[in-house]
Structure formats: C-alpha cells, structure tokens
C-alpha positions in Angstrom: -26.5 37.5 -35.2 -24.1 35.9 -37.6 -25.7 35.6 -40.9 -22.5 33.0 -42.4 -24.2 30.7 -39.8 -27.3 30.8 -40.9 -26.3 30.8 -44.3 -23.7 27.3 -43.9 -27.1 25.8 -42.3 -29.6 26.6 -44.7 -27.2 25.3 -47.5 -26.5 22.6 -45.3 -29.7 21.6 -45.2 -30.6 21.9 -48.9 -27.4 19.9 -49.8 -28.5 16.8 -47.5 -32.1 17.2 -49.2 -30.4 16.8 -52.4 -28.0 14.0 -51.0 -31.6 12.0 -49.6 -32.7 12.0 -53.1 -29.9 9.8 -54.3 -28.7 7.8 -50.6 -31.7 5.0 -51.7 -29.4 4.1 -54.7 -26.0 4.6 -52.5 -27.1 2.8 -49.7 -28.6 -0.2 -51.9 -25.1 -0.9 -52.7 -24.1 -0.5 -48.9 -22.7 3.2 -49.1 -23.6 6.6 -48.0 -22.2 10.0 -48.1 -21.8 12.5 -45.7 -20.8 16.4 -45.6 -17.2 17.1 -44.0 -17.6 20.7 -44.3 -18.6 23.8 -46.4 -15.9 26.1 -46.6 -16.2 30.1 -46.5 -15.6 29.7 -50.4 -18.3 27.8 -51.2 -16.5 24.5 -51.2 -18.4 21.1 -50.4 -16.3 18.7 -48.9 -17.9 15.0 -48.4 -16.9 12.1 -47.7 -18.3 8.3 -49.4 -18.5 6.2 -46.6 -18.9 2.4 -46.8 -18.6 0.6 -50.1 -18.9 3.7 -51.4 -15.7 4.5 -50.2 -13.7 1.8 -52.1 -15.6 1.3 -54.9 -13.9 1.7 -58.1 -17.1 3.5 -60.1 -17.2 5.8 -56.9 -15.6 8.4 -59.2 -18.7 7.3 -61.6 -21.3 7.8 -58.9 -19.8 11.5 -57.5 -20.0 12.7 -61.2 -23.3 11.5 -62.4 -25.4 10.9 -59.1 -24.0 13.4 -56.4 -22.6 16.4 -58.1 -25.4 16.6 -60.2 -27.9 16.7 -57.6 -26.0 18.6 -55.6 -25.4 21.5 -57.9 -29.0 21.2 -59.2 -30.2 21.9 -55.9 -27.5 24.4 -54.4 -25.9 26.4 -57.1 -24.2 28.6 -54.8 -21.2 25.6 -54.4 -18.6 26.3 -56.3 -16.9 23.3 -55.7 -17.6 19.5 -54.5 -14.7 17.7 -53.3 -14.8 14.3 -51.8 -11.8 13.4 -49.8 -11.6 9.6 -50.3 -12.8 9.7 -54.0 -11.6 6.0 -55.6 -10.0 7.3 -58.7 -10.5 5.0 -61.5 -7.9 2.7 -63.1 -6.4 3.4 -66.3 
C-alpha cells in the first residue's frame, strides 16, 4: 500500500476542513477556492475561483483568511500558492 497516498488524502482532507471554515465569507462575496494539487514537497496549490478570482483584495484574503487557516490547521505545507492570485496595484 502506498502510504504518499494516504498521506496527500488525509492532508487533503484537513486542508478543505480548514478551507470550509472560511468558504461562508468567500462565497458571500461570490468566490470559492479550490485545491489544484499538493505537491511531493509539501506545496499547496489552489486556485480562487469566481470573484475571488479577480478581485483586487484577493491577495488580502489569501494572506489573512486562507493561509492562515490553512497553515493553522496543516502545518506540514510548506508552501501555499495560488495560481491566479490578483496582485494588488501599486
């Protein structure tokens, strides 16, 4: 039996428990999030999907909202990248 399996689903698992604790506030403003992948080294990709996606305080919401939780609840990610992350204007 492959144990990385296992171990990809459990933190899978705990990483969209953490993500249901803050998708009330994301959806409210018509977003969500999703997980693209977990890489071998412990790297969480997502992806902000619908007004989440474009919003300009995106950047805002990944660093105070979905890191946060995210890392609170799985330490083991070593990094959280989201691919379509609206960066914010200077």
């Amino acid at each position: 039996m492959n144990t990385t399996i296992l171990n990809k689903a459990e933190v899978s698992e705990r990483i969209e428990t953490a993500l249901d604790n803050i998708r009330p506030y994301l959806e409210a403003d018509g977003g969500n999030v999703r997980i693209l992948e977990i890489t071998d080294e412990n790297v969480l990709k997502l992806e902000f999907m619908g007004n989440c996606g474009s919003c300009p305080m995106s950047t805002m919401t990944f660093k105070a909202g979905v890191e946060e939780a995210i890392k609170r609840a799985v330490p083991e990610i070593k990094n959280i990248q989201v691919v379509n992350l609206t960066p914010i204007a200077s």
